[in-house]
C-alpha positions in Angstrom: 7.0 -24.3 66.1 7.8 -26.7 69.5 11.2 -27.7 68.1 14.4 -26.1 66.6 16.1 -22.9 67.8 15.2 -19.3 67.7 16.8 -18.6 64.3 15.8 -20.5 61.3 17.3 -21.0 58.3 16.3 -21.3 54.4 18.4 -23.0 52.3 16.9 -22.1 48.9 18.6 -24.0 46.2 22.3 -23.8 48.4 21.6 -20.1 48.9 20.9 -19.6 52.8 18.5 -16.9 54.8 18.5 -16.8 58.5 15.1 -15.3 60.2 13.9 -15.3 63.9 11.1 -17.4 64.8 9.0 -14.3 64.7 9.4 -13.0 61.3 8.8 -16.9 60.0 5.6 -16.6 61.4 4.8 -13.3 59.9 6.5 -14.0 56.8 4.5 -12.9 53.4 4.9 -16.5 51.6 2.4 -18.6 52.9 4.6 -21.6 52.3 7.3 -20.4 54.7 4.6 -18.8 57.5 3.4 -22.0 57.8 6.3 -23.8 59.2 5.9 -21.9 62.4 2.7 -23.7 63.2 4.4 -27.4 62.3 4.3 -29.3 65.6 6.5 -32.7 64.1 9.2 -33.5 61.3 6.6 -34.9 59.5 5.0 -31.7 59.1 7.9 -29.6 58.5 8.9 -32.3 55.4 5.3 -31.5 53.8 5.7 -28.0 52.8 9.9 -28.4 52.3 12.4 -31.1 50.8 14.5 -31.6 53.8 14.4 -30.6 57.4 17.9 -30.4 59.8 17.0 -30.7 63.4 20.8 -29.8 64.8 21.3 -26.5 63.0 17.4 -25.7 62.0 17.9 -25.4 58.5 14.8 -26.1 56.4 15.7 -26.8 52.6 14.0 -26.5 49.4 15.2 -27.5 46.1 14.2 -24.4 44.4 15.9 -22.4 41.8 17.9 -19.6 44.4 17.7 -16.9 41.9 13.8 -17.1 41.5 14.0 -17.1 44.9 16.2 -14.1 45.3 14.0 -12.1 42.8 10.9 -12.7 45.1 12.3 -11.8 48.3 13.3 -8.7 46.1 9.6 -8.5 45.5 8.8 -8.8 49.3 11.0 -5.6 49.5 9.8 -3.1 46.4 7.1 -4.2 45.3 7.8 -5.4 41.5 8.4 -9.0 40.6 10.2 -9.3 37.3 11.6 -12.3 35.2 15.2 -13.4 36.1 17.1 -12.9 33.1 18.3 -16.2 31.1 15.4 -18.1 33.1 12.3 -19.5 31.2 9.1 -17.5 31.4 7.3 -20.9 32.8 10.0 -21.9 35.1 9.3 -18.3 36.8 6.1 -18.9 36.9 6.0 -22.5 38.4 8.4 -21.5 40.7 6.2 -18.7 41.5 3.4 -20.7 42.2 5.2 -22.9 44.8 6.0 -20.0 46.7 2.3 -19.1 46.7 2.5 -15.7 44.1 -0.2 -15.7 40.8 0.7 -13.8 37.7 -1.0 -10.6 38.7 2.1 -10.0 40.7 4.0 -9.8 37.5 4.9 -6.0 36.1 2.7 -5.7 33.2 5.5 -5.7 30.8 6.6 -9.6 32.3 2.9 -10.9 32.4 2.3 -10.2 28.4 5.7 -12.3 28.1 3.9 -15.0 30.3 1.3 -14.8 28.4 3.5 -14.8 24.8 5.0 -18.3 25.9 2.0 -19.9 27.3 0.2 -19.1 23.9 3.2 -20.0 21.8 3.2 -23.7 23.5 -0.9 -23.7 23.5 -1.5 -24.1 27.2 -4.3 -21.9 29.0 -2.8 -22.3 32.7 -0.2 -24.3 34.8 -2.1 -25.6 37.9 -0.9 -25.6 41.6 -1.0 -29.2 41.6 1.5 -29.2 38.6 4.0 -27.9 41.3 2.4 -29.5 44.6 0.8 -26.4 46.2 -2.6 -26.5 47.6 -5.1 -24.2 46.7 -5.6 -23.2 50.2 -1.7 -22.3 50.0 -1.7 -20.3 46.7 -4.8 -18.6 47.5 -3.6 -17.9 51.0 -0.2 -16.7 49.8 -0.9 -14.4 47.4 -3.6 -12.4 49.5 -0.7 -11.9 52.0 1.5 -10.7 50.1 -0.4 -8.9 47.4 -1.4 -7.0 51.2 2.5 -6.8 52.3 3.6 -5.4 48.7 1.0 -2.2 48.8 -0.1 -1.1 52.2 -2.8 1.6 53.2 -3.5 4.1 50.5 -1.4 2.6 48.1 -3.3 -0.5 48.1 -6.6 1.3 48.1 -5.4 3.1 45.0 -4.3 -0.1 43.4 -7.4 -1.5 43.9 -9.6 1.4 42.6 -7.7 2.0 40.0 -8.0 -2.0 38.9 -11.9 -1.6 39.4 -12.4 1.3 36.9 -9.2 -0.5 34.4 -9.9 -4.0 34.2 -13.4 -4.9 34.2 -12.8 -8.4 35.2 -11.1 -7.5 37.8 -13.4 -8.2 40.7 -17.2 -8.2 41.0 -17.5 -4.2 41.3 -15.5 -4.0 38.4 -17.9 -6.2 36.5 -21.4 -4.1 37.8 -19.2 -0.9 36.9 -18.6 -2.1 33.8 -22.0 -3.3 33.1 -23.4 0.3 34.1 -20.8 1.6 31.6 -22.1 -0.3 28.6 -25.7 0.7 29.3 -25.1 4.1 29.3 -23.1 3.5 25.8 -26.2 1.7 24.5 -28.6 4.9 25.9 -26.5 7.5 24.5 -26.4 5.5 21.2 -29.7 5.0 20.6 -30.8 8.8 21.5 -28.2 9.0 18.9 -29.5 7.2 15.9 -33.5 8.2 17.3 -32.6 12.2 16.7 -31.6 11.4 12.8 -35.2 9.8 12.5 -37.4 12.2 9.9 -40.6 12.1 12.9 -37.8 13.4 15.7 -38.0 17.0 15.1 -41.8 16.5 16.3 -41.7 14.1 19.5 -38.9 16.3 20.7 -40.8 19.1 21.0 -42.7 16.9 23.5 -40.2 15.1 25.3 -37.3 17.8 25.1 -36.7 18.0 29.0 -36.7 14.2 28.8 -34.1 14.2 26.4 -32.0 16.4 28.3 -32.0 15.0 31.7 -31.0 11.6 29.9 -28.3 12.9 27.7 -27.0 14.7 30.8 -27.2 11.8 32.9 -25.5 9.7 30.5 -22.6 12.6 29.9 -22.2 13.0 33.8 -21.6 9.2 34.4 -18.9 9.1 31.2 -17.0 12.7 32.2 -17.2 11.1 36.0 -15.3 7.7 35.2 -12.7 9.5 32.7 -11.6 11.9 35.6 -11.2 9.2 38.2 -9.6 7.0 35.6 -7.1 10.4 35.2 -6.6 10.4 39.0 -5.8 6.6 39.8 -3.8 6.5 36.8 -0.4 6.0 38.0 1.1 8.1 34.8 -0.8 11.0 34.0 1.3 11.8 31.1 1.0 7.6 29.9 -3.0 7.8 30.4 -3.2 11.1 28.3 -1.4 9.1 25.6 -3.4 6.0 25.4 -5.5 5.9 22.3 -9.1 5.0 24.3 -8.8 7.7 26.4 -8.2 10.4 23.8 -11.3 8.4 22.3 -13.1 9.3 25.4 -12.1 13.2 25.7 -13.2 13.5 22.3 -16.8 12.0 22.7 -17.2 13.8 25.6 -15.8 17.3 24.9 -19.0 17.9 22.0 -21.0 18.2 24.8 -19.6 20.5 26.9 -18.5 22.8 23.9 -22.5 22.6 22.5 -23.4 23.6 25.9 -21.3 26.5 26.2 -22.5 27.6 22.5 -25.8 27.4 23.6 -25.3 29.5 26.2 -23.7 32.1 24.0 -26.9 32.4 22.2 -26.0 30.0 19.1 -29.0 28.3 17.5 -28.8 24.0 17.4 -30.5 24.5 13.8 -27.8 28.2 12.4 -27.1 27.7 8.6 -24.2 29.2 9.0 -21.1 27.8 10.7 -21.4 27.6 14.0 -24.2 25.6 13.3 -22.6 23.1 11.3 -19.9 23.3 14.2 -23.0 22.2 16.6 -24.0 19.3 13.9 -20.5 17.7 13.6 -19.9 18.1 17.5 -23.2 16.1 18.2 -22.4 13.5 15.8 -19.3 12.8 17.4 -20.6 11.1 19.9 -21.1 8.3 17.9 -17.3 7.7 19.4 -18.5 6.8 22.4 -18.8 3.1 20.7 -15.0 2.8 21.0 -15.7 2.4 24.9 -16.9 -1.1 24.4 -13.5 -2.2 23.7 -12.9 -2.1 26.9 -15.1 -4.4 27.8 -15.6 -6.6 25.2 -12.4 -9.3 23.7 -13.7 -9.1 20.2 -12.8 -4.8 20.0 -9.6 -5.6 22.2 -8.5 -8.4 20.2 -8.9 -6.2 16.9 -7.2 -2.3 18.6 -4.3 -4.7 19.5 -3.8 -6.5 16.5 -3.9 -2.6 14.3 -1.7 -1.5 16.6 1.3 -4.1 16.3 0.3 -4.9 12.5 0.6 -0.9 12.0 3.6 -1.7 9.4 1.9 -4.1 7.8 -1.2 -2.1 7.2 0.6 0.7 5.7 2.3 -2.1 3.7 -1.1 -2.6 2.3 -2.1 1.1 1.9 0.9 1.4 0.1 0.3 -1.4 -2.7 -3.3 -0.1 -2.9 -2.1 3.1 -3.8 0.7 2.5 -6.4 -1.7 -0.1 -8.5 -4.6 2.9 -8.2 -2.5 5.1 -9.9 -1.0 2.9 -11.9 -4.5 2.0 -13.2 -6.5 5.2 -12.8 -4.1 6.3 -15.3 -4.0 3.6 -18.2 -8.3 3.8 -17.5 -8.5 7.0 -18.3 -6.0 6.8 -21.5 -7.8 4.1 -22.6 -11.9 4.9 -22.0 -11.4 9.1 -22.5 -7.8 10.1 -23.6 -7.2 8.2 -26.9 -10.3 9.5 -28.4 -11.0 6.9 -30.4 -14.6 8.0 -30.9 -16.3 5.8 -27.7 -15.1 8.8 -24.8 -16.4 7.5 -21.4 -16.9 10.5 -19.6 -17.1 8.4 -16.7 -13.1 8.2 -17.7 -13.0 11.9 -17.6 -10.2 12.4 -15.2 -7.7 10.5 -13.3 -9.3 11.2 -10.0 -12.9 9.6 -11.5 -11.1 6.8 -12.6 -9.3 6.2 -9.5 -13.0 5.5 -7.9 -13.8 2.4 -10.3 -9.9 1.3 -9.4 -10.2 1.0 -6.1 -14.0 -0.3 -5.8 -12.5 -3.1 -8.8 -9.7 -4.1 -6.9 -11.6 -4.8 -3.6 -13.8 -6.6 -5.8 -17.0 -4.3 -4.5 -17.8 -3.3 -8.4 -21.2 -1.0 -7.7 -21.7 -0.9 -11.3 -22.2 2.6 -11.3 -18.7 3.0 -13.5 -17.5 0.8 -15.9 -15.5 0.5 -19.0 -16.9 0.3 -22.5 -13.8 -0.3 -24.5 -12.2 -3.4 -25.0 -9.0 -2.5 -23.7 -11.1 -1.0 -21.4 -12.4 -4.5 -19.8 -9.1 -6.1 -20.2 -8.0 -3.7 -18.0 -10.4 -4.2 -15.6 -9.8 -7.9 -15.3 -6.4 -7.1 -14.5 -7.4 -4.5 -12.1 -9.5 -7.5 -10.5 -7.0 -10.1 -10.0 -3.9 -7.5 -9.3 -6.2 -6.2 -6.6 -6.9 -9.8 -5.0 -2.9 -11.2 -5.0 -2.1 -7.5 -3.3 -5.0 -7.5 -0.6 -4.2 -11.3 0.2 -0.2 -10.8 0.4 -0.3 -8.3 3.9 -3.7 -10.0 4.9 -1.6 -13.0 5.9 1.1 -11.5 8.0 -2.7 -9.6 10.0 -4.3 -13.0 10.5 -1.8 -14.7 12.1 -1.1 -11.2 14.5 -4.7 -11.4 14.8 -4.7 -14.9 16.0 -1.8 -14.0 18.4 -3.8 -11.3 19.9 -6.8 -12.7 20.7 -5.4 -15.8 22.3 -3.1 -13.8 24.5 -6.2 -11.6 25.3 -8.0 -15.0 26.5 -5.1 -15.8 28.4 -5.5 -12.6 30.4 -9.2 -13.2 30.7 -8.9 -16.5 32.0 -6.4 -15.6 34.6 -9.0 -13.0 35.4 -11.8 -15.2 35.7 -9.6 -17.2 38.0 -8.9 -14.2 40.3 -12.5 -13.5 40.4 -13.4 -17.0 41.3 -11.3 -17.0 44.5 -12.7 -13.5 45.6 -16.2 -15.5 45.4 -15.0 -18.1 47.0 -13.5 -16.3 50.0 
């Protein structure tokens, strides 16, 4: 700056700041930073509204308590919304001073994210608010680097890498690698149910080893990092995928240390069927692909905040099956009427054709021979239709919800990813 006194001043929205020349050239918002390098007026009025030479006082029109929450931001470290202020007047206000979403707590980004879906829009653009790319991009590197410093930001940055696999390019081969092992481990799965597999083994048994090893090494060496970066050991022992993962990876471990003990794979007695459902649990390593993969995301989300009305639905399932189990089996086996259906035998038989008639699966392998039988089952039928579709509703539209807010978060992303490319 070849103009002006020593001290500047900002005049947010009427809401003043006074800095030395040398922290406006330092300063995190790229916006502000680069009015040190103006040379003219005409410069200066580019990146503010108004410019006074006599007291060097550079205003923006900008809301003061945005502002005022950023500069907080500068300081700690968390950006939250400013309460009573519009989710997308944050965020445009953010992007003029140069910040992206990501710099949002979790908690305010999946409100950003809840608005922008609720209106239908994917993104609001720098030029929507007059900021360069070049500015935004710059901006938010700078201060993404002044909020988290040295080992915090290399923490932040690993732990993004093995958390969000769109995160950045590693993320993505990590990611990748991830998935292949999953497909390995599956299909050595489904291969050692085959009738011919208790014969090849015997051939490739050390084969078999080595790649179930491999494949257990990489999955118990990405939980346990994931456990260290986590910033809340207690939060990531809570989270339903990564019980998922300590319980697809613990069969291994405990087979191991069975075998060691001198415990046959094949025992008919229980250790042995101990071994066979421990294997078979892998088959929960599937559940890892939800992390990489919007479809499985979309659907854990939408079970976990439609959790009411699921049990809603369990609920009505249940009353009618009783309800009808029990007029079934008085009407094909109790009133012995000379036609008994021992199919009809109990109320815990007839509960089976209840619930198979109600989804409208009917197998055929039970079915009612009485008259008042089949009326029965028509009702049965229809009830069971009106009940599914009543909670199915309420699902759908979560469902919807969900998966466009999951988009959201994949776009912005996609974006993020984009400008590490391009850089």
């Amino acid at each position: 700056m070849k103009f002006g006194k020593s001290i500047c001043v900002l005049n947010v929205g009427g809401t003043r700041y006074a800095f030395t020349r040398e922290v406006i050239k330092d300063f995190p918002l790229r916006r502000v930073s680069r009015l040190h390098a103006c040379a003219t007026e005409k410069e200066v009025l580019e990146l503010c509204d108004d410019y006074d030479r006599d007291q060097n006082e550079f205003f923006f029109d900008r809301h003061s308590q945005v502002f005022m929450f950023i500069m907080l931001y500068l300081r700690s470290g968390k950006l939250r919304f400013v309460p009573g202020v519009c989710e997308l007047s944050f965020y445009t206000e953010m992007l003029y001073w140069g910040l992206e979403s990501v710099h949002l707590d979790s908690c305010c980004q999946k409100r950003l994210d809840d608005r922008m879906s609720e209106i239908g829009i994917d993104t609001i653009s720098e030029m929507d608010v007059g900021v360069s790319g070049d500015d935004s991009q710059s901006s938010g590197e700078q201060v993404h680097e002044t909020a988290l410093t040295g080992r915090a930001k290399w923490l932040e940055k690993m732990r993004k890498t093995f958390e969000e696999p769109n995160s950045s390019i590693l993320a993505q081969l990590l990611a990748s690698v991830s998935v292949i092992f999953v497909l390995v481990s599956m299909i050595m799965l489904c291969a050692s149910t085959l009738p011919d597999w208790d014969t090849a083994k015997r051939n490739i048994v050390e084969e078999q080893r080595t790649v179930e090893a491999v494949c257990i090494g990489w999955f118990t060496a990405e939980c346990t990092i994931r456990f260290l970066l986590a910033r809340s050991k207690c939060e990531f022992l809570r989270q339903p995928l990564n019980i998922i993962d300590v319980i697809a990876i613990t069969p291994y471990y405990v087979t191991m240390a069975l075998a060691q003990a001198g415990v046959p794979d094949a025992g008919l007695g229980v250790a042995g069927v101990v071994l066979r459902v421990l294997r078979m649990m892998r088959v929960f390593w599937l559940m890892k692909l939800a992390r990489h993969f919007l479809g499985l995301q979309t659907l854990g989300l939408t079970l976990t905040r439609c959790y009411r009305e699921m049990v809603m639905l369990m609920v009505f399932v249940f009353v009618a099956m009783a309800i009808y189990s029990a007029l079934a089996q008085l009407l094909e086996h109790g009133l012995d009427l000379g036609t008994q259906n021992p199919d009809f035998a109990s109320i815990p038989a007839s509960a089976w054709w209840v619930i198979i008639s109600m989804t409208t699966v009917g197998y055929g392998d039970v079915y009612p021979v009485t008259v008042g039988g089949r009326v029965l089952g028509g009702m049965c039928v229809v009830s069971g239709i009106v009940l599914l579709a009543l909670p199915i509703t309420f699902i759908y539209h979560s469902f919807v919800q969900c998966y466009q807010e999951l988009k959201l978060r994949s776009a912005r992303y996609a974006r993020n990813l984009s400008v590490e490319l391009l850089q």
